[in-house]
C-alpha positions as CSV (number, residue, x, y, z in Angstrom):
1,X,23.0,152.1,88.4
2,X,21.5,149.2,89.1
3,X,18.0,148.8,90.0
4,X,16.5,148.5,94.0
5,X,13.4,147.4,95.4
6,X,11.9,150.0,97.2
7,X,11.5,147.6,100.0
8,X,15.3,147.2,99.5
9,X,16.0,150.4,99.8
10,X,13.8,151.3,102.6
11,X,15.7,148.8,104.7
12,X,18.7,150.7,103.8
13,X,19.1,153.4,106.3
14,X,22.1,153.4,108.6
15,X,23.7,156.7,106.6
16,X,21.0,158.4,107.4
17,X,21.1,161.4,109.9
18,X,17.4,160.8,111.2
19,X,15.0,158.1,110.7
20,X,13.1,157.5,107.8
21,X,9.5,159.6,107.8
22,X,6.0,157.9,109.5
23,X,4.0,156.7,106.9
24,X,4.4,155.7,103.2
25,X,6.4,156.8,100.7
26,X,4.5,158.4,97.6
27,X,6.6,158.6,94.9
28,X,9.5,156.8,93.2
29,X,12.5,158.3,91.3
30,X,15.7,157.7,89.3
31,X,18.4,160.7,89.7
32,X,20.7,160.0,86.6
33,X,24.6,160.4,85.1
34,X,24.5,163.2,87.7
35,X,27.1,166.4,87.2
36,X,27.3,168.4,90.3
37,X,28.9,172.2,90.3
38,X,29.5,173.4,93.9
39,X,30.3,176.5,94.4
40,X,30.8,179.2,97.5
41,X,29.0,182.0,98.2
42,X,28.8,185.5,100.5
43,X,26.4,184.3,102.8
44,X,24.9,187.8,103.4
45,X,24.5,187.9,99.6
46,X,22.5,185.1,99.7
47,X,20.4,185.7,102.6
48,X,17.4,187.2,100.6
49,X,16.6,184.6,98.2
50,X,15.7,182.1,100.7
51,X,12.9,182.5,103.1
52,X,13.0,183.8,106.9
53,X,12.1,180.8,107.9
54,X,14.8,179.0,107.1
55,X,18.5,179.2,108.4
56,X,21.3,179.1,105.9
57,X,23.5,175.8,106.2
58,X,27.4,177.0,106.3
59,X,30.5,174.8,105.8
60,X,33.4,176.5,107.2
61,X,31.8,179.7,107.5
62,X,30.4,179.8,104.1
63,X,27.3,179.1,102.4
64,X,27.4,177.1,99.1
65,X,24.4,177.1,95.7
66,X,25.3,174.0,93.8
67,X,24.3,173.2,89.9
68,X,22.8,169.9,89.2
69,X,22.4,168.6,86.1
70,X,21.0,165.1,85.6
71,X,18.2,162.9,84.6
72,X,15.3,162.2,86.1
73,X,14.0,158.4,84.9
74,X,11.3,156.1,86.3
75,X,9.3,159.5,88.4
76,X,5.9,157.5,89.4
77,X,3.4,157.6,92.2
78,X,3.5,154.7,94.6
79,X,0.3,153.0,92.7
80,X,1.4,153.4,89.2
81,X,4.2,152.5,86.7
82,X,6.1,155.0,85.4
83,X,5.7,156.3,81.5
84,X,8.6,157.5,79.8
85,X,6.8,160.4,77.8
86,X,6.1,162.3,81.3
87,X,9.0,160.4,83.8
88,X,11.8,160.6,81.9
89,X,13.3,164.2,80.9
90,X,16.2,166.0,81.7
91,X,16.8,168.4,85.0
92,X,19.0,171.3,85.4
93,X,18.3,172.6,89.2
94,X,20.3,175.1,91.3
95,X,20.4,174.9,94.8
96,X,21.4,176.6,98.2
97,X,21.7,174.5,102.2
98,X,19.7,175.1,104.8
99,X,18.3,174.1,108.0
100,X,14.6,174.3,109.0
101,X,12.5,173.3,111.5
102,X,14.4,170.8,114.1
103,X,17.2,171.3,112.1
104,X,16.7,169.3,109.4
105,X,19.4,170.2,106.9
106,X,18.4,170.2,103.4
107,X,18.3,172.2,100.1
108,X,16.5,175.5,99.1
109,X,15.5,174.8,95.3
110,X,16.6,178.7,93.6
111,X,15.3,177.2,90.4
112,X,14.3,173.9,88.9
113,X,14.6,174.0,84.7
114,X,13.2,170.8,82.8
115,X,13.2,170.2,79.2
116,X,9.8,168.1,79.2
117,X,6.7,170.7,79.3
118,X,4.0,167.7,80.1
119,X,6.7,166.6,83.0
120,X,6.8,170.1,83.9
121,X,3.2,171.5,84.3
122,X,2.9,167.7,86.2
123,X,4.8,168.6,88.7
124,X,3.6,172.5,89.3
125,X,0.2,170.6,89.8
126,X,1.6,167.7,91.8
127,X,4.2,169.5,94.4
128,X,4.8,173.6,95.1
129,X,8.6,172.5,93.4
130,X,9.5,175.6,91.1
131,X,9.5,173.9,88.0
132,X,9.8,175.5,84.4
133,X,10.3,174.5,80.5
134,X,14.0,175.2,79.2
135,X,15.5,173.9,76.6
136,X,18.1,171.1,78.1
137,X,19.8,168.6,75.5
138,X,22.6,166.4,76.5
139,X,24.6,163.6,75.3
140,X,26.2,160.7,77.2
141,X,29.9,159.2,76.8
142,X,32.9,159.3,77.9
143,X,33.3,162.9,76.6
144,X,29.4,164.2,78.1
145,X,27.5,167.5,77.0
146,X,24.9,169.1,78.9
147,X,23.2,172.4,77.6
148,X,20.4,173.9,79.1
149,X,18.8,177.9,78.0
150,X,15.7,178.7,80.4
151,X,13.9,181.5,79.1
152,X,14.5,183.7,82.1
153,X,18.7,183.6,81.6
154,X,19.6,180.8,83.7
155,X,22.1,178.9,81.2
156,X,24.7,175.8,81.5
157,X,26.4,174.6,78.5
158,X,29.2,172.1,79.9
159,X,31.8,169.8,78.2
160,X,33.1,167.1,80.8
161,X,34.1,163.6,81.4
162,X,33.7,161.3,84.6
163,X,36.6,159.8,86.4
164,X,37.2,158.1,88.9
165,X,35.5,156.8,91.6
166,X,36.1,158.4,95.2
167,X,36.5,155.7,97.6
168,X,36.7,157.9,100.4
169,X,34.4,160.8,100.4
170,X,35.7,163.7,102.2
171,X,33.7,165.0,104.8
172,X,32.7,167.9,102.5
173,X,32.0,166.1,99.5
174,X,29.2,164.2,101.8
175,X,27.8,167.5,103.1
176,X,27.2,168.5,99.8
177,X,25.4,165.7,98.5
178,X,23.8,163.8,101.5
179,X,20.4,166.1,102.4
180,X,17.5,163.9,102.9
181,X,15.0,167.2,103.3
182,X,13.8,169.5,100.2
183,X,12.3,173.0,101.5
184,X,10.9,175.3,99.3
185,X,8.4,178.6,99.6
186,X,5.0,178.5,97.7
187,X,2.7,181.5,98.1
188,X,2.4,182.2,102.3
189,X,3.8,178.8,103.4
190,X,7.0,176.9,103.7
191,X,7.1,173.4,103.0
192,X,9.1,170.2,102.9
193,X,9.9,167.0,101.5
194,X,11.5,164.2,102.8
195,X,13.3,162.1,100.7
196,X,15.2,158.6,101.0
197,X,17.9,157.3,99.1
198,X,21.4,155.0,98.9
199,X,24.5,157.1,99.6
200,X,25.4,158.8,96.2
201,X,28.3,156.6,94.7
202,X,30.6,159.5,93.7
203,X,33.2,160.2,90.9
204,X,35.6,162.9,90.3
205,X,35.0,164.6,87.0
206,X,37.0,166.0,84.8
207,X,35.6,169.8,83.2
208,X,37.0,170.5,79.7
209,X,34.6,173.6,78.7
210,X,31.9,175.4,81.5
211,X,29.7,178.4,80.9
212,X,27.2,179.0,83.4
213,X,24.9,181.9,84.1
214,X,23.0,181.3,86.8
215,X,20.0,183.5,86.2
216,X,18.2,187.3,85.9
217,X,18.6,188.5,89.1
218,X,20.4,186.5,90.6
219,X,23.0,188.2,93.0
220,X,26.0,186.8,94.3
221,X,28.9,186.4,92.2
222,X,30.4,183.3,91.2
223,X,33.8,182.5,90.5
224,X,34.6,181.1,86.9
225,X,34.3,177.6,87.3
226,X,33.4,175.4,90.6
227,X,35.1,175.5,93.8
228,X,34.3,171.3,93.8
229,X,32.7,169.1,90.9
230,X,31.7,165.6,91.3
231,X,29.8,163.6,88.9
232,X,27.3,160.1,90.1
233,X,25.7,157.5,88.1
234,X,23.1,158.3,90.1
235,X,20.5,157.0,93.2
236,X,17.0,155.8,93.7
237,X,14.8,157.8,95.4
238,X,11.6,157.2,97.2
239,X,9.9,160.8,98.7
240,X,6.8,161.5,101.3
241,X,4.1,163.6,101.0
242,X,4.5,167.4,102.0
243,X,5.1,169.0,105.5
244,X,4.0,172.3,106.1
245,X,7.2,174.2,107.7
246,X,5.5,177.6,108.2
247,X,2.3,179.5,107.0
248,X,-1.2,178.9,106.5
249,X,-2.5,174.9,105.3
């Protein structure tokens, strides 16, 4: 992945599905070597974990949580430079879709594991994201490992290898991947970021082993490997300060 100017990349924005959001971005980003694990699920199953406020996002009638397991490099506020020690660690996050207010379609973070603790307790103080410590190695090549044990059961440990690149995007594949909103619920309130980045450039990939538990108490049933898999070099990513969606300020 190649690096962007953030004024580069703001002037970037014809693939987006609404304009970029008033004011300045905050902070800057690097989503890494990115594996992504889509699979579908009951959507009445699913209902519960994601708040009232926000309407589950269905693709052919059903709903979808996807694992992402990546790298997060260069994380830094808009006035400072980044410091590897804190902005570079490794991410394991699982998601659900959703629209919220105006429907904005976006992602419903189920659980955000990171294997850096000064990263993590950084960003419980800096956003309401639901991050936590885990244990998360990986190792890069053409035959990649990513392992990642969060105390509280969610667990990935995944041989695979990228292919090729997908000139053509199916209409699906951009569904998955193309959400520009992040919503999540802290305490009484709803709230959402906006983020802004290139189309991901994506592969297929190639799974040779997959074990994934997705978590204590987690209830819908998965199928034994990924209804779709793609894998990304990655994208850079500039995001806004918080909305409130719902609740008290």
């Amino acid at each position: 992945m190649d690096p962007v100017r953030p004024l580069d990349l703001l002037n970037r924005t014809g693939h987006r599905p609404w304009p970029l959001p008033a004011g300045r971005w905050n902070f800057h980003q690097a989503w890494c070597d990115a594996l992504f694990l889509h699979y579908r699920v009951d959507p009445e199953k699913l209902r519960k974990l994601v708040p009232k406020e926000l309407e589950l996002d269905l693709h052919d009638g059903s709903a979808w949580i996807s694992a992402v397991a990546f790298t997060m490099r260069s994380v830094r506020p808009r006035w400072l430079p980044a410091w590897p020690p804190v902005s570079d660690f490794h991410e394991l996050n699982l998601r659900t879709y959703v629209r919220g207010t105006a429907l904005m379609p976006g992602v419903h973070f189920l659980a955000i594991d990171a294997g850096n603790w000064a990263s993590v307790y950084l960003a419980r103080v800096l956003s309401v994201l639901p991050y936590r410590k885990a244990n998360i190695r990986r190792t890069l090549g053409p035959g990649q490992r990513f392992k990642c044990h969060s105390p509280v059961g969610l667990h990935l440990d995944t041989v695979f290898a990228p292919g090729a690149a997908i000139a053509a995007p199916a209409q699906v594949d951009r569904w998955l991947t193309e959400r520009y909103a992040l919503y999540q619920r802290h305490g009484r309130s709803t709230w959402r970021y906006q983020v802004h980045h290139a189309p991901w450039p994506l592969n297929t990939v190639q799974i040779d082993d997959l074990r994934f538990v997705p978590g204590n108490g987690f209830p819908p049933s998965l199928s034994p490997g990924p209804d779709l898999a793609h894998w990304s070099d990655g994208v850079q990513v500039l995001s806004w300060k918080r909305e409130l969606v719902t609740g008290p300020r």
